[in-house]
C-alpha positions in Angstrom: 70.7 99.0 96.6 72.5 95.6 97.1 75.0 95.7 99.1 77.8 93.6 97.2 75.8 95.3 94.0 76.8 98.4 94.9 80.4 97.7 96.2 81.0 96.4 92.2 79.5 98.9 90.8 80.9 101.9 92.4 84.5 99.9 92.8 84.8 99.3 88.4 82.9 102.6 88.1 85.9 104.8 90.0 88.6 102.4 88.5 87.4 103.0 84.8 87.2 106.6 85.4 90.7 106.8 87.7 92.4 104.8 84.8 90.9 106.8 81.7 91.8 109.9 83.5 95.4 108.9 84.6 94.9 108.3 88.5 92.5 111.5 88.5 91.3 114.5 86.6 92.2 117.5 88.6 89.0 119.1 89.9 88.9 122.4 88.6 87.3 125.2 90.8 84.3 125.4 89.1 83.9 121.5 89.8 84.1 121.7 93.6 81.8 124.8 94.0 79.4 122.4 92.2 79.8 119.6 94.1 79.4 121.1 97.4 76.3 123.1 96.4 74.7 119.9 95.5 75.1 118.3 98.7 74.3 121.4 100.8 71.2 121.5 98.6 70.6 118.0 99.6 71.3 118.5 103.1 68.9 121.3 103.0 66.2 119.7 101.6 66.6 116.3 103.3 68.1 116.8 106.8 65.9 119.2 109.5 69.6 120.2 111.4 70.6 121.6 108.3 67.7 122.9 107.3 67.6 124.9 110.5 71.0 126.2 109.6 70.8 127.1 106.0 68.3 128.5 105.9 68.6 129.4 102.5 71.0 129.4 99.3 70.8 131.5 96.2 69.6 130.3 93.2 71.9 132.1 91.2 74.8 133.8 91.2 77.9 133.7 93.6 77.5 132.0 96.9 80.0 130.6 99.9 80.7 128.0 101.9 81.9 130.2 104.3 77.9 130.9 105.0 77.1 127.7 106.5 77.7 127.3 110.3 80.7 124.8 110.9 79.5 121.7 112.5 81.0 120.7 115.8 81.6 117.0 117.6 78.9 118.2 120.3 76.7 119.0 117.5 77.3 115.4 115.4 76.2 114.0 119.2 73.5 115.6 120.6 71.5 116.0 117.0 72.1 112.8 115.4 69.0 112.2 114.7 68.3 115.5 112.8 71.4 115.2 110.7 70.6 111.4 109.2 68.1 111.6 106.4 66.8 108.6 106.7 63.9 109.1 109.5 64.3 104.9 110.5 68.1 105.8 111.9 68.0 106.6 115.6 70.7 107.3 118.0 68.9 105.1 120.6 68.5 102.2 118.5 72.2 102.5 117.4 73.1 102.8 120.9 71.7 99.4 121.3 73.1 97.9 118.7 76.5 98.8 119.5 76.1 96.7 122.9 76.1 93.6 120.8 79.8 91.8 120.1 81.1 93.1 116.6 81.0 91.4 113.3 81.9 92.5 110.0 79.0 90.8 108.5 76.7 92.5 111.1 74.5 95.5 109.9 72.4 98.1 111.8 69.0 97.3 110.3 70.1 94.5 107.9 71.5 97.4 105.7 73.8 100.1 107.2 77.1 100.1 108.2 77.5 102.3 111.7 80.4 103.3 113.7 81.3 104.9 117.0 84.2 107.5 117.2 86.6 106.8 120.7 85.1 109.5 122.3 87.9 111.9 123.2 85.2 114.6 123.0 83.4 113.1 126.3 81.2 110.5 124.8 81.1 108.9 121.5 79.9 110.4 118.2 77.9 107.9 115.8 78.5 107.7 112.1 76.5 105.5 109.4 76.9 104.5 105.9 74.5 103.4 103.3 76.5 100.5 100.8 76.3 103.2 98.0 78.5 105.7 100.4 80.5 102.9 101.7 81.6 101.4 98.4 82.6 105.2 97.1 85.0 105.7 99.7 86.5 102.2 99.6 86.8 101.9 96.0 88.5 105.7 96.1 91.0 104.3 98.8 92.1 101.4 97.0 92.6 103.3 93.9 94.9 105.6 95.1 97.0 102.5 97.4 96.7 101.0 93.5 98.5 104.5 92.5 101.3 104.2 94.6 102.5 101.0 93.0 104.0 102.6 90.2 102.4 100.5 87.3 102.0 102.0 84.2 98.2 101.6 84.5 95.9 101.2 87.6 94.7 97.8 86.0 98.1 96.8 86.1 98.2 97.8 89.9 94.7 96.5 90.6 96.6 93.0 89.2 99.1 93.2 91.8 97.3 94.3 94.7 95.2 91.1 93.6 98.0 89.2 95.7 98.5 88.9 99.1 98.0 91.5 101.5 97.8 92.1 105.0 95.7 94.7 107.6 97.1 94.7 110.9 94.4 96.5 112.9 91.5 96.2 115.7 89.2 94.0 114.6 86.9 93.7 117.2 85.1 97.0 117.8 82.8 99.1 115.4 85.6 101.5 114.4 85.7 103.0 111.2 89.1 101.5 109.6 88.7 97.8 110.2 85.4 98.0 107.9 87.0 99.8 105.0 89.8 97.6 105.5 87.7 94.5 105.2 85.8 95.9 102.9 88.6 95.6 100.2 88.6 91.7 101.0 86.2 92.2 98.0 88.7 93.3 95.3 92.2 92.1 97.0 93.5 88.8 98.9 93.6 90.7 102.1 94.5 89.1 105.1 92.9 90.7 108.3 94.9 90.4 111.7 94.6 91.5 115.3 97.3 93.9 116.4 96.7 91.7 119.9 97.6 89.3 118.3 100.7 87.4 120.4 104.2 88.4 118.4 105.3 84.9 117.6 101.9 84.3 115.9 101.1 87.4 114.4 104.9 86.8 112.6 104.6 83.6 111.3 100.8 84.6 110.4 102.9 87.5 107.8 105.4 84.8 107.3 103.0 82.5 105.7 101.3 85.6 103.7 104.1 86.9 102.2 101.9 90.4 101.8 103.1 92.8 98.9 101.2 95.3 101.1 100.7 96.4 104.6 98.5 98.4 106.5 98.5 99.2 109.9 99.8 102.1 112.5 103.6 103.6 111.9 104.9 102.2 115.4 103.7 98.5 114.5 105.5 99.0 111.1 108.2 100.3 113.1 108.1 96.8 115.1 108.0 94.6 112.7 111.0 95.9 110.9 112.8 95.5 114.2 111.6 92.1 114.0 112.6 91.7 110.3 116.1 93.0 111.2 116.2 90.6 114.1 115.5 87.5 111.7 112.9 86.9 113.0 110.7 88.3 110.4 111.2 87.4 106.6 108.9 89.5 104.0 109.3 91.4 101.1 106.2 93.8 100.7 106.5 96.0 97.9 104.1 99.3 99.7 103.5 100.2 103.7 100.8 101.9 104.7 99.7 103.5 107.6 97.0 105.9 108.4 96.7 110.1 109.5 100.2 110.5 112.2 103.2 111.3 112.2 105.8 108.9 112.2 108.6 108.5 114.8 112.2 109.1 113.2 113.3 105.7 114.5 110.4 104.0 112.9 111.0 105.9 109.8 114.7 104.5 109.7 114.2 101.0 111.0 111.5 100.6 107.7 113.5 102.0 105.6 116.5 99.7 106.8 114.2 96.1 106.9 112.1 96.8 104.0 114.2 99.5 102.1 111.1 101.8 101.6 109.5 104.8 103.2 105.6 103.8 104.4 103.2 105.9 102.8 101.3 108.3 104.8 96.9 108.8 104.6 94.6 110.6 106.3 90.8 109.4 107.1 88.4 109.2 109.5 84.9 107.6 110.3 83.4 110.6 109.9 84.3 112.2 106.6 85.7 108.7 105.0 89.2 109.3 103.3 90.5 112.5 102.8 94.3 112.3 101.7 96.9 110.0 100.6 100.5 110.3 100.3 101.6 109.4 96.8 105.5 110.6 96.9 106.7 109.4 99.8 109.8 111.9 99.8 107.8 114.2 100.6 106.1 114.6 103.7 102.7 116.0 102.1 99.4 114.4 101.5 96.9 114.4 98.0 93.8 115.9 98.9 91.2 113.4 97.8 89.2 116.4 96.5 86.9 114.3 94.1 85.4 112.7 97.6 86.0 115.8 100.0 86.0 119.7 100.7 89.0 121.0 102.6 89.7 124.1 104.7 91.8 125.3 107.2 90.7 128.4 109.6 92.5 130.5 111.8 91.7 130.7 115.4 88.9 133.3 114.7 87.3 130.9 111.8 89.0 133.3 109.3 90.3 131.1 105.8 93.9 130.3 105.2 94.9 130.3 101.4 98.6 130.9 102.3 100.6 128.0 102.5 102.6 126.9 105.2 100.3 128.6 108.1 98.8 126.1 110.7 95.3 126.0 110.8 92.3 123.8 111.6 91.4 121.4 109.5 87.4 121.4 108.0 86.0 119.0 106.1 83.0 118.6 103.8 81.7 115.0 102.8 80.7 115.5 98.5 78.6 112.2 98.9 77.1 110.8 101.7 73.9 111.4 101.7 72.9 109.6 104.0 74.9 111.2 107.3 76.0 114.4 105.5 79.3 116.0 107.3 79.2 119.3 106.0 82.3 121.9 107.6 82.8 119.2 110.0 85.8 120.8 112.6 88.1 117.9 113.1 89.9 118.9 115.9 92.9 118.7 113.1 95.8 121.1 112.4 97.6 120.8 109.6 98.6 123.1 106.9 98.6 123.7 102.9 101.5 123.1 100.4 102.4 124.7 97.3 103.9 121.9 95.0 105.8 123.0 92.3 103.0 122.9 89.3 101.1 125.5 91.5 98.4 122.6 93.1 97.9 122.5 96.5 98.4 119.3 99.2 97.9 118.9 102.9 100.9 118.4 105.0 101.2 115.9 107.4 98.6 116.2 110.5 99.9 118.1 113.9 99.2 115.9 117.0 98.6 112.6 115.8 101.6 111.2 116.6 102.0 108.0 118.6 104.2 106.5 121.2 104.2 103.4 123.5 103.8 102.6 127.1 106.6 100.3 128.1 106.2 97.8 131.1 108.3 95.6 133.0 110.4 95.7 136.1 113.4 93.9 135.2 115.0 95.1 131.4 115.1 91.5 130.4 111.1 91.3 130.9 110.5 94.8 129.1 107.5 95.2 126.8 106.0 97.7 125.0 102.6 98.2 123.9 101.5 100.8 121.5 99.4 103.8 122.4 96.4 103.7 119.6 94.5 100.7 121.1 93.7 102.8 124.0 91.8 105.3 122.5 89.2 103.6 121.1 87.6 101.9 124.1 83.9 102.1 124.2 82.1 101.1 127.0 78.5 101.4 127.5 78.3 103.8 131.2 81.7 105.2 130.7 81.5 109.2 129.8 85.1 109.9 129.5 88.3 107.8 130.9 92.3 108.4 130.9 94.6 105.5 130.8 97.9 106.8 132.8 101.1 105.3 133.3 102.0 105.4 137.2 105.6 103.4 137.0 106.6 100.4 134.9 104.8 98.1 136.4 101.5 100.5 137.4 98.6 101.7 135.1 95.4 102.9 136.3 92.2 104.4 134.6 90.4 107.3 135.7 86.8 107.2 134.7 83.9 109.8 134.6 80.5 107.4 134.6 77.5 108.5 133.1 75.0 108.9 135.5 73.1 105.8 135.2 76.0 103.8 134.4 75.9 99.8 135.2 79.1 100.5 137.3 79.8 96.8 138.2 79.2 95.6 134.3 81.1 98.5 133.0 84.1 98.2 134.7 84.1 94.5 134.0 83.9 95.3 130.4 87.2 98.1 130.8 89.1 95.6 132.8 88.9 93.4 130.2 89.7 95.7 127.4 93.0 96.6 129.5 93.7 92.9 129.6 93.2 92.4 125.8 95.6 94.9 125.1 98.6 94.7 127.4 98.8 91.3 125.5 99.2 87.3 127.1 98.8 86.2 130.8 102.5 87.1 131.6 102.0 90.7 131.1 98.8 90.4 132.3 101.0 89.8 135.5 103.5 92.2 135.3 101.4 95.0 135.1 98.7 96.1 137.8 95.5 97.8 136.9 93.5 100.4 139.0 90.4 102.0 138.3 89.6 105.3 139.8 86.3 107.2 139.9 86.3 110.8 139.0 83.9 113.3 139.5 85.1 115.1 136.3 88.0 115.2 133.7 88.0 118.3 131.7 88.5 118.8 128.2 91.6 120.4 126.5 91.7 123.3 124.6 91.2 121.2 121.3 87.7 120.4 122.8 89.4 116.4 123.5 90.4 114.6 126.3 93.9 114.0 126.0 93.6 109.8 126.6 96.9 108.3 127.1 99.2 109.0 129.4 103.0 107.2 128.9 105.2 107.3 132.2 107.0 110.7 132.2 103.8 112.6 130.1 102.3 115.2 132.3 98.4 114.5 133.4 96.2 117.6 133.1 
């Protein structure tokens, strides 16, 4: 299918249905069971990995979920190829194409849009989406920022999310959330900007947009209302959005001060596509997107949790891409369910994704702080697993575990570069010294992740 076809097709398609329905028709439990038996049927019949394990499902009668073996990081890695149904898709190929500079234009074979995950697992996982997929989960994203506008009718939001907006983001590496981002350049006046961007620019850049929405991570919202307080900063946008982590108590208060609103909260990832947004903002909870995706939680022996308010891991289940199907993909997640006051169910707010900053500079006058989320997404071909640590304010060094046949020279050009792109201009370029350090190994926690960043004061394992 046409690309652009398919993105207005799928987009009108979801609005009509969202806005018949009032945002969304609950999905009663008869309609999930459904929908994940179709795609674990499709997997089955479509995908050798999962047709090694499921091996089969009955054709009547009461079946589980529970039944099907819960797919790991390692797995998504080492058997890409069996998992893709499209027998054209290769892991090697991908790996090739991923050496090339990023575009947003740019497609793995003309058609599909692909993805690397930061590789906190030890090296990076590889996702792909056909157009059909890719328009789903965009159009389902934009509806529900749409929701949270308050209009009496999601045309009537659609109308004002037609004005300016603004994605402050990465926009330079095949990550997942700078593509859906763009992606809604289709349907909104979004304006796409580089979080390394320099301050004065990147404020004059929101000045001149005058966005009525925002996306980006909680501690650059939290920056630019210090900026906005500071008067150095002079927007009005109606909705803040920011994506799956926690959000400091400072940031919280300095948005709510500049902008007089609470940001709302969402939960995706490249591998699953959305999975929850936060429509009521006084409440720290999140809508489960359950029309796009499965959810569970399990207890440290892969037991279910029902009970709300108990901490468990969080599973997924893609209902619709066919073409990579995620089916009881482990996340590495912990969050836990909510009872809401009608008796439905949400997700609360996910444990451990919360973000800080390093801070740098000698001298207070010359402090400045960089966030922590561009770290973890560095990919660089010949680098297995790396650690970015904070040795004093004016010290950061990178411990890296090379694959075997790594282009060491190349490679660590490429990282030191990276470094440089993020600690910001020249004159923090110079504050700060970078070391790289060759390790024979750096271990995984108990989460099955490297922990990446370091801040000074954070213990090392």
């Amino acid at each position: 299918m046409d690309e652009r076809f398919a993105f207005d097709v799928y987009f009108v398609g979801q609005l009509v249905r969202s806005s018949l329905t009032h945002c969304r028709r609950p999905i009663t439990p008869t309609d999930a069971s459904a929908k994940v038996r179709d795609i674990v049927e499709f997997a089955r019949s479509h995908s050798s990995y999962y047709c090694e394990q499921i091996p089969s499902l009955p054709k009547s009668g009461t079946w589980s979920l529970a039944d099907v073996p819960l797919l790991e990081k390692s797995a998504l890695i080492s058997r890409f190829d069996e998992i893709v149904t499209e027998p054209r898709i290769r892991s090697t190929e991908l790996e090739e194409y991923f050496r090339a500079p990023f575009a947003f234009e740019r497609r793995f074979k003309a058609k599909y849009f692909a993805f690397h995950t930061s590789g906190s697992t030890g090296r990076p996982a590889y996702l792909v989406w056909g157009p059909r997929e890719f328009a789903i989960s965009t159009a389902a994203y934009l509806i529900s920022i749409a929701g949270s506008f308050g209009s009496q009718s999601l045309w009537s939001a659609m109308r004002e999310l037609r004005t300016d907006a603004a994605y402050i983001g990465i926009l330079d590496d095949y990550i997942g959330g700078n593509s859906w981002a763009h992606a809604m350049t289709r349907f909104t006046k979004l304006r796409m900007m580089s979080v390394f961007e320099s301050r004065p620019k990147l404020l004059l850049a929101l000045d001149e947009t005058q966005p009525k929405l925002i996306m980006t991570k909680p501690t650059v919202l939290g920056e630019l209302a210090r900026h906005q307080m500071a008067g150095e900063l002079h927007i009005a946008p109606k909705r803040l959005i920011f994506a799956g982590e926690r959000i400091a108590p400072q940031d919280k208060a300095d948005i709510q001060s500049a902008f007089g609103q609470v940001p709302h909260n969402s939960y995706s990832m490249c591998e699953t596509g959305p999975i929850a947004f936060q429509s009521d903002v006084s409440q720290d909870t999140l809508d489960i997107m359950d029309e796009l995706v499965h959810v569970e939680l399990l207890d440290e022996e892969g037991a279910p949790i029902e009970e709300p308010d108990i901490p468990g891991q969080v599973v997924v289940t893609n209902l619709y891409n066919r073409l990579m199907p995620i089916i009881r993909y482990r996340t590495g997640d912990v969050a836990t369910f909510v009872t809401t006051p009608t008796g439905g169910r949400k997700l609360s707010y996910i444990v451990g994704r919360n973000t800080s900053h390093f801070e740098f500079g000698a001298a207070v006058s010359e402090r400045f702080s960089v966030p922590e989320y561009p770290f973890w997404s560095i990919h660089v071909p010949g680098v297995l697993r790396y650690q970015v640590i904070q040795d004093s304010l004016t010290e950061l060094h990178i411990r890296v575990q090379w694959n075997l046949h790594a282009d060491r020279a190349s490679a660590e050009e490429q990282m030191r570069a990276k470094i440089d792109r993020i600690l910001g201009d020249g004159n923090r370029r110079q504050v700060v010294s970078v070391s790289i350090d060759d390790v024979t190994e750096i271990p995984l926690n108990r989460s099955g992740k490297v922990q990446i960043t370091f801040p000074l004061g954070r213990t090392t394992n």
